[in-house]
C-alpha positions in Angstrom: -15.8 23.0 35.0 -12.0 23.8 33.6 -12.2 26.5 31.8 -9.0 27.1 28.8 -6.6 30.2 29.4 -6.1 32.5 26.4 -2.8 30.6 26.0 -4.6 27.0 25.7 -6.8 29.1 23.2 -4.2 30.6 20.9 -2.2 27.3 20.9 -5.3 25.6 19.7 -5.9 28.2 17.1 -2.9 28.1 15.9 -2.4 24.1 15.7 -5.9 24.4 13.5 -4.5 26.9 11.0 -0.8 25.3 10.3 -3.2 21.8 10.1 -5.6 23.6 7.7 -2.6 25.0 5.5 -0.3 21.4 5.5 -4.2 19.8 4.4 -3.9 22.9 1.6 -0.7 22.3 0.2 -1.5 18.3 0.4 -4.5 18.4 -1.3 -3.3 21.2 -3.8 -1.6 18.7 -6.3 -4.0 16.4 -6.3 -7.1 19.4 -7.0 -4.3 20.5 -10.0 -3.9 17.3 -11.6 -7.7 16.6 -11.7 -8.4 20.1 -13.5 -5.5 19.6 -16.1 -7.3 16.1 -16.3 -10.6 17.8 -17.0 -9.1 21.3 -18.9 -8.7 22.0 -22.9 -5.6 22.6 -24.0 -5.8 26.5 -24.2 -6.2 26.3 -20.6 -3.1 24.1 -19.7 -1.1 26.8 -21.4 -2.6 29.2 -20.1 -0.1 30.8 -16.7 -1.0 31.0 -13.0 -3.0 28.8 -10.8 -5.2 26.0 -11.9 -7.9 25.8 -9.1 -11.0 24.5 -11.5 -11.1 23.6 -15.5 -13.2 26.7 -16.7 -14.6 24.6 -19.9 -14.7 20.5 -18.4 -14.2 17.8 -21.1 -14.1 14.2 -20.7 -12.2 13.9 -23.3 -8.8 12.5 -22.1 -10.5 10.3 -19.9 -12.4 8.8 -22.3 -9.3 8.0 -24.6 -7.6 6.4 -21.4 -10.4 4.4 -20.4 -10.0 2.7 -24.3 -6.4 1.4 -23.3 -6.3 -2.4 -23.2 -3.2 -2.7 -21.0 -5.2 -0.5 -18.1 -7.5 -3.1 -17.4 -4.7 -5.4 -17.9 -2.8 -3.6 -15.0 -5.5 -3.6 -13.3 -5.9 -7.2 -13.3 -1.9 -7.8 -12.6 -2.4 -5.1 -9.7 -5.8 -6.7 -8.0 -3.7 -10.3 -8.5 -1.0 -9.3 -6.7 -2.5 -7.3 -3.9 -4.9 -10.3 -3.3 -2.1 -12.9 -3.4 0.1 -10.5 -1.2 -2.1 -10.3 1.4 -3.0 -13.6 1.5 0.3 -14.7 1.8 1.5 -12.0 4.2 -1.4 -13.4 6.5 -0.5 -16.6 6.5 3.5 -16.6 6.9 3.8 -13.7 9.5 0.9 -15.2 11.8 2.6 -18.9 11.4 5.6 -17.1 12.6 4.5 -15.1 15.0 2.4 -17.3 17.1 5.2 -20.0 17.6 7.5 -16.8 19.1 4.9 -15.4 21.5 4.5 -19.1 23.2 6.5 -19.1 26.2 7.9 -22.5 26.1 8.8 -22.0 22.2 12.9 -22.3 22.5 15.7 -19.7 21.9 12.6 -17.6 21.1 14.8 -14.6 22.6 17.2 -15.4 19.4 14.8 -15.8 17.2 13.1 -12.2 17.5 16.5 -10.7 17.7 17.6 -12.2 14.1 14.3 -10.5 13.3 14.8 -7.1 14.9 18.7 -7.2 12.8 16.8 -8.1 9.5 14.6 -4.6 10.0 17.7 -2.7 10.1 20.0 -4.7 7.2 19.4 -6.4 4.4 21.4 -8.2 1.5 20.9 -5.5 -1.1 18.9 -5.3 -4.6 21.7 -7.3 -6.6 22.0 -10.2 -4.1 18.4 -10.3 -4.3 18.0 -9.9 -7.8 20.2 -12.7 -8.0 18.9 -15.3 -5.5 15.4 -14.4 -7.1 17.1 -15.6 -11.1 18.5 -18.6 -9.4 14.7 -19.3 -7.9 13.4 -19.5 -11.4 11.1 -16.4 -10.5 11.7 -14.1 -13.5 8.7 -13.2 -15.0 6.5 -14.7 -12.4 4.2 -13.6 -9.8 6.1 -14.8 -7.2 8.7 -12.8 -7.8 6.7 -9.9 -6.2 4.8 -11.5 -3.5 7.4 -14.1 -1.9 10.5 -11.5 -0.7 7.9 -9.6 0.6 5.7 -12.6 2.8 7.9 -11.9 5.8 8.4 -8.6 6.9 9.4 -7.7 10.5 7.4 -5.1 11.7 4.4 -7.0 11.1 6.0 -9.9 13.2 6.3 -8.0 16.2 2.7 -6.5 16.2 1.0 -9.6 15.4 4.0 -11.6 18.1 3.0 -8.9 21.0 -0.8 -8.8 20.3 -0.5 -13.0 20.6 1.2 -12.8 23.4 -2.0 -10.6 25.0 -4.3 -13.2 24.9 -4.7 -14.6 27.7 -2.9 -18.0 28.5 -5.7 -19.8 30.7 -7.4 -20.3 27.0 -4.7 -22.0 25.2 -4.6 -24.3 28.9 -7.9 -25.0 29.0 -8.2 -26.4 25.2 -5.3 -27.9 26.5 -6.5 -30.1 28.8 -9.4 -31.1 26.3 -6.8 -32.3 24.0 -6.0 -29.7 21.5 -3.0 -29.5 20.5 -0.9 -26.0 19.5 -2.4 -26.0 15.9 -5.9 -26.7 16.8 -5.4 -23.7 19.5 -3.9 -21.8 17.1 -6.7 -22.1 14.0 -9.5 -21.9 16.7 -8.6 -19.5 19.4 -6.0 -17.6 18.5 -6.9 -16.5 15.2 -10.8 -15.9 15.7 -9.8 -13.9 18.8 -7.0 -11.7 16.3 -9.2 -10.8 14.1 -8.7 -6.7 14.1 -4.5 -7.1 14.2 -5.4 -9.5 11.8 -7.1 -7.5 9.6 -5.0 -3.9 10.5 -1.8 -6.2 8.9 -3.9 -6.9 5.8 -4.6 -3.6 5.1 -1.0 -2.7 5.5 0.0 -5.3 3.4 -2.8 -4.4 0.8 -0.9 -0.7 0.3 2.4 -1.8 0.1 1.8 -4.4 -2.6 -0.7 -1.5 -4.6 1.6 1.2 -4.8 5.1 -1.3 -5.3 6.7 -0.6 -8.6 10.4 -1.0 -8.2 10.3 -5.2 -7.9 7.9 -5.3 -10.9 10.7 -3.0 -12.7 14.0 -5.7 -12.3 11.9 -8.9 -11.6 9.2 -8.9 -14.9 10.8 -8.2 -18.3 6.8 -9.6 -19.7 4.7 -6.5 -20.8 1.2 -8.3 -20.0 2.3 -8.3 -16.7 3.0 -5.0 -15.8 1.1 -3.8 -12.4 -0.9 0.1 -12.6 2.2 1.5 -10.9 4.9 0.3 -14.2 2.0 1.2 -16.7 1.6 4.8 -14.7 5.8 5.2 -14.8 5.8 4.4 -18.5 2.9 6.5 -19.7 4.2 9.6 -17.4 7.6 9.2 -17.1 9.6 7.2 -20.2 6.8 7.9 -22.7 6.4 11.7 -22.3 7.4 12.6 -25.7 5.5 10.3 -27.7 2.3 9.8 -25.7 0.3 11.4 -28.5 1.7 8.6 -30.6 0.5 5.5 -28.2 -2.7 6.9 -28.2 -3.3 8.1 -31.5 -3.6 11.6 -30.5 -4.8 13.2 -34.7 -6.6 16.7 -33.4 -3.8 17.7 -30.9 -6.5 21.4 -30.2 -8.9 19.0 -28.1 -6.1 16.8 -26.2 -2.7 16.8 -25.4 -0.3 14.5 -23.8 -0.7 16.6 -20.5 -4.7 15.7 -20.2 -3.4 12.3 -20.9 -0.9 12.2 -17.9 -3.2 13.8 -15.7 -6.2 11.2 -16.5 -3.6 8.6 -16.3 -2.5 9.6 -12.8 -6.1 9.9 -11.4 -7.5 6.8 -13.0 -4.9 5.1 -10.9 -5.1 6.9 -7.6 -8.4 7.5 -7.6 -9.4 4.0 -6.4 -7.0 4.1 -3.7 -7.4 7.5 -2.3 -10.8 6.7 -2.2 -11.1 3.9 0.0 -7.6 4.8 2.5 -10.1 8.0 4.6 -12.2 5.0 5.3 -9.5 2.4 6.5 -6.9 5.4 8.3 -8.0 5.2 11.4 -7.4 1.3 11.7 -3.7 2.0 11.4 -3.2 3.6 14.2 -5.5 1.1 16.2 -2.8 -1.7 14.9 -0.3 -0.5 16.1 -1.8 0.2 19.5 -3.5 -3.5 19.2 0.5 -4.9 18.9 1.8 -2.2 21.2 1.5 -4.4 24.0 4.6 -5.4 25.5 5.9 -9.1 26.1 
């Protein structure tokens, strides 16, 4: 049986404590903001660290949970991140599978042109532009089109294609399927975790986006949670009490307000991303295979 030196052992022990202090000072914002969330106003003022509310009120919450346009973000937010990933499924494995068949031509090129699109793009104003042109303004589309394609996911879900073994694809072959049929009933079926590890990535990105929903929808009843959280916290700070109706500013103030703002919207989120982690990393190892 190997038995660790004292050097293994220290190394260890130190890897856990600089781990334990970087999980700390991560989880330290998020521990303040809930307690400013859930503190009265004399405690916000009051100085030092704010580790736990000493008297917890609802109260904030309970005025944030009245907003109409919350639920109404909420709605704009589940829409996109539904469409998103829906779309994002269907154009990157469309794409990919065509480049990860051998006898698919100047597929070389092809996943070159790809590779230069990770590095450089056209800029915000060019798209801005070609998205005005489009008719997109104030649509949807607007925030789940440019982003249907995106590179990286092409060459994990091209590489994790090109895995499967070929001897399927030639046997359906020889029963006379043809490249879609193999594609909608071997391919896919047998892709189901890259499948899924995409989605998930694709369900983050579209959830926490806010800059495309800034430039590309000028409509207020369609602002996502991440617009509603930047104008409630950000451009509204001095008169939140106003927006909502704030009359006995002794049991909240706008800083409860931003705090239950910030966790109504994250919560959800950083709720369900412990339990979906650890597929990350498995996608990437699942399109790590090299072709």
């Amino acid at each position: 049986m190997y038995k660790r030196s004292a050097w293994e052992k220290a190394f260890e022990a130190g890897n856990i404590a600089l781990l334990a202090l970087l999980g700390l000072t991560t989880l330290y914002p998020f521990l303040y903001v809930f307690t400013i969330s859930l503190s009265e106003p004399a405690d916000i003022n009051r100085i030092g660290l704010h580790l736990l509310p000493t008297d917890p009120t609802t109260a904030a919450y309970a005025k944030v949970l009245t907003d109409p346009a919350l639920y109404r973000a909420y709605g704009n937010t589940l829409l996109r991140t539904a469409g998103g990933v829906v779309t994002v499924l269907l154009f990157c494995s469309l794409t990919a599978y065509p480049l990860s068949r051998p006898s698919f031509p100047h597929r070389g090129l092809f996943v070159k042109l790809i590779v230069f699109s990770m590095l450089f793009n056209g800029g915000t104003i060019p798209m801005y532009l070609l998205i005005r042109n489009l008719g997109m303004i104030d649509s949807y589309w607007a925030l789940i089109l440019p982003l249907a394609v995106s590179g990286f996911n092409l060459i994990v879900l091209r590489n994790f294609f090109q895995a499967i073994p070929p001897e399927l694809a030639e046997s359906a072959k020889m029963d006379g399927a043809g490249e879609l049929r193999i594609f909608a009933r071997i391919v896919l079926p047998l892709s189901t975790p890259v499948l899924a590890v995409v989605a998930l990535w694709a369900a983050v990105m579209h959830w926490n986006s806010w800059f495309d929903a800034m430039i590309y929808l000028n409509d207020a009843s369609k602002q996502v949670l991440q617009l509603y959280l930047r104008h409630h916290v950000v451009d509204a700070s001095t008169n939140l009490a106003i927006e909502f109706r704030l009359d006995d500013m002794s049991a909240i103030v706008p800083e409860n307000l931003k705090a239950a703002i910030i966790m109504t919207i994250s919560l959800p989120i950083l709720l369900v991303y412990p339990f979906i982690q650890r597929f990350f990393v498995k996608g990437i190892m699942l399109g790590s295979v090299k072709g």
